[in-house]
Backbone as JSON Lines, residues from 0, in Angstrom:
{"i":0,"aa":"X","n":[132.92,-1.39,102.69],"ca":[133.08,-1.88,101.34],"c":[133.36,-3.38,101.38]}
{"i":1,"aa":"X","n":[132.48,-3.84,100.58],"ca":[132.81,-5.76,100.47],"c":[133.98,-5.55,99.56]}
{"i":2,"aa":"X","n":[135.01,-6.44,99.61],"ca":[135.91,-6.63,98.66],"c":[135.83,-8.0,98.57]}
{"i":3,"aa":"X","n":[136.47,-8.61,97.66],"ca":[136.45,-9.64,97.15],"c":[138.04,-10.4,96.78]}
{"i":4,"aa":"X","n":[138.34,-10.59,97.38],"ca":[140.05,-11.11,97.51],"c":[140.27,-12.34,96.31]}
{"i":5,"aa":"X","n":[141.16,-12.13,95.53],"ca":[141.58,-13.58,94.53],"c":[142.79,-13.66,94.49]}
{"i":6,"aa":"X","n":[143.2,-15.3,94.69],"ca":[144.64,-15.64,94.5],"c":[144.8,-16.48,92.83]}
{"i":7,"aa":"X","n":[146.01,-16.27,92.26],"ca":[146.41,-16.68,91.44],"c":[145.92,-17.83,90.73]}
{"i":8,"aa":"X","n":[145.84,-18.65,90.15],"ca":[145.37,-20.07,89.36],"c":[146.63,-20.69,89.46]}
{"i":9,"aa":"X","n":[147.64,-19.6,89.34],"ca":[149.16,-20.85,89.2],"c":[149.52,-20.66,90.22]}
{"i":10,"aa":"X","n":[148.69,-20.33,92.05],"ca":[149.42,-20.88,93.05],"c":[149.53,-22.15,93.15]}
{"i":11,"aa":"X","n":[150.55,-23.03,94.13],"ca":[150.53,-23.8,94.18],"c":[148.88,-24.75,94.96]}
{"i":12,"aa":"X","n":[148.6,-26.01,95.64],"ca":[147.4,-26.07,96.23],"c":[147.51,-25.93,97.42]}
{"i":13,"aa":"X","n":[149.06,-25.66,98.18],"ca":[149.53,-25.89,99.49],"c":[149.24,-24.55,100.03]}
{"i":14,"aa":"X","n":[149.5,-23.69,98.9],"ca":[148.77,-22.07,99.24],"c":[150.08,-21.42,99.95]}
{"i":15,"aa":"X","n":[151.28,-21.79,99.39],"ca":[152.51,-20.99,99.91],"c":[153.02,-20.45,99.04]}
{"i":16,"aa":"X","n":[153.21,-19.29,99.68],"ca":[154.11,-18.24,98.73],"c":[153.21,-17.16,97.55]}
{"i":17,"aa":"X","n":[152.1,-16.52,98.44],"ca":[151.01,-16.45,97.37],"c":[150.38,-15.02,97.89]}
{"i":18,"aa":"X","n":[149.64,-14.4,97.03],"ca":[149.23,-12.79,97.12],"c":[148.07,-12.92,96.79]}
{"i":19,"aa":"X","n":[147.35,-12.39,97.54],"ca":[146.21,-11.93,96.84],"c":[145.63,-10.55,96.64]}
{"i":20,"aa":"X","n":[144.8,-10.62,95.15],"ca":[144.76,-9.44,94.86],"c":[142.71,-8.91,94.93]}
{"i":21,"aa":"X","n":[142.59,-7.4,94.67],"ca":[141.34,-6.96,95.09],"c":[141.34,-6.05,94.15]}
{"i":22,"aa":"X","n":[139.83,-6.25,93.63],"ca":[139.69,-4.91,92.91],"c":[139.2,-3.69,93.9]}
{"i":23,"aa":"X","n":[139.91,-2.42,93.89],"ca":[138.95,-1.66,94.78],"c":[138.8,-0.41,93.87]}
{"i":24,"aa":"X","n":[137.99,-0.35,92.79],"ca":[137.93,0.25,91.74],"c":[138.8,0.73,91.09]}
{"i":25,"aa":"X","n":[139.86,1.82,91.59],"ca":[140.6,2.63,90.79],"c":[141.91,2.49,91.48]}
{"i":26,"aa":"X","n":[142.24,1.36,92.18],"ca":[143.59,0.58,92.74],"c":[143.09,-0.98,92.83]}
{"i":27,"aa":"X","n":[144.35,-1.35,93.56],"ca":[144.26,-2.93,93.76],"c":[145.14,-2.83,95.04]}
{"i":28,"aa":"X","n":[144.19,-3.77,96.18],"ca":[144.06,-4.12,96.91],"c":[145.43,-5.41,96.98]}
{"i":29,"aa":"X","n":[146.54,-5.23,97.96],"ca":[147.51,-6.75,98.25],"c":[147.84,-6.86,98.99]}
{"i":30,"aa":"X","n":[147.25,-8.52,99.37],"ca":[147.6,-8.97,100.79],"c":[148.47,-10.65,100.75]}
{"i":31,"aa":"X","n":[148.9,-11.3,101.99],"ca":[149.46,-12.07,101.92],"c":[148.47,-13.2,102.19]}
{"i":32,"aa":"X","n":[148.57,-14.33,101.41],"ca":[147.26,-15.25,101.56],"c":[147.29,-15.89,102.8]}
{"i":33,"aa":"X","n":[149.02,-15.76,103.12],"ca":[148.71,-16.78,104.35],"c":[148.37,-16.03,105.93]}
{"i":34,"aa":"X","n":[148.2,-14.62,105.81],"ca":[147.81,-13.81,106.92],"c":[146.72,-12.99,106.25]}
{"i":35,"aa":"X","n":[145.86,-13.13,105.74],"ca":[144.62,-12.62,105.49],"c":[144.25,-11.71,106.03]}
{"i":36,"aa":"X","n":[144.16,-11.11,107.73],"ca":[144.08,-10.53,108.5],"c":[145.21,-9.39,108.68]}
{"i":37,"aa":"X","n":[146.59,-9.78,108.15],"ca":[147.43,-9.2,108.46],"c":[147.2,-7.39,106.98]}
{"i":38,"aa":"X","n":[148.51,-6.93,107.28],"ca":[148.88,-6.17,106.66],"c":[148.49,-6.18,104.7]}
{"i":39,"aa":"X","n":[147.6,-5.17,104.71],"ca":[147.74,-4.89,103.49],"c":[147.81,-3.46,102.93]}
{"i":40,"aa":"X","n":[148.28,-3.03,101.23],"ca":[147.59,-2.55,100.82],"c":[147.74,-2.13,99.44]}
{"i":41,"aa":"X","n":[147.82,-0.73,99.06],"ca":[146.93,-0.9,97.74],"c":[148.01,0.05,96.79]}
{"i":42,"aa":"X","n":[147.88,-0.06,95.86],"ca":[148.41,0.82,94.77],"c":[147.49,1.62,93.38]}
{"i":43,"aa":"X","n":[147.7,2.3,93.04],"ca":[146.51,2.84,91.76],"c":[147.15,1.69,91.02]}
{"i":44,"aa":"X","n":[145.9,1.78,90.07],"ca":[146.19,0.71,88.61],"c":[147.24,1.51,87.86]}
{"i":45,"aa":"X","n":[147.81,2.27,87.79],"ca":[148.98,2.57,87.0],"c":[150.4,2.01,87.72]}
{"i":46,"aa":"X","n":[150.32,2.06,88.56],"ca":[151.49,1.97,89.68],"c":[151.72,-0.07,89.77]}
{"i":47,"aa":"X","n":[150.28,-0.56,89.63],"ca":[150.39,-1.87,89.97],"c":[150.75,-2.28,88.61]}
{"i":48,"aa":"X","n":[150.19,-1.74,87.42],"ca":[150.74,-2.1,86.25],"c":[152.07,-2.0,85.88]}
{"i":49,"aa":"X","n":[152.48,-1.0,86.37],"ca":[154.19,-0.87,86.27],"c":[154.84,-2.1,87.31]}
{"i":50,"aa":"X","n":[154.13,-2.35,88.38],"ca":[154.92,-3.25,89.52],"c":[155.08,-4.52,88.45]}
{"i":51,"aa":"X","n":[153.94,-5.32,88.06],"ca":[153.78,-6.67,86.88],"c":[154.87,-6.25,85.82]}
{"i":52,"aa":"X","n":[155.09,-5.24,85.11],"ca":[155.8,-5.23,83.78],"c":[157.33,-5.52,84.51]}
{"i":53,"aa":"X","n":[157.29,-4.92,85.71],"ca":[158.93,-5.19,85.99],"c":[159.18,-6.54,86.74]}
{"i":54,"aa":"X","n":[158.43,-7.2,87.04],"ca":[158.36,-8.61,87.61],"c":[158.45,-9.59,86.49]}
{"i":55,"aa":"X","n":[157.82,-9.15,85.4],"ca":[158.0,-10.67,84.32],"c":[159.1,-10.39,83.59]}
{"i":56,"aa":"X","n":[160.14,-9.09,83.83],"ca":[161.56,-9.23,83.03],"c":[161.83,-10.32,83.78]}
């Protein structure tokens, strides 16, 4: 499967401190931008939607 990795618009340009995310149809794909290679993974879209609602309290 090609995936397609995207980081934020409001990372910084130094590229620290940053996630990137993947659509992999019926989850999302998260990895750390600055180990690309390293460790990732995924959550269903319900689960990642709940992760965001409790991050912007």
């Amino acid at each position: 499967m090609d995936v397609t990795w995207r980081k934020s618009s409001r990372s910084s340009e130094a590229g620290d401190n940053c996630v990137e995310l993947a659509d992999l149809g019926e989850a999302v794909g998260i990895r750390d931008s600055k180990d690309p290679a390293g460790a990732k993974f995924t959550l269903r879209r319900d689960e990642f939607a709940s992760l965001v609602a409790v991050l912007k309290r």
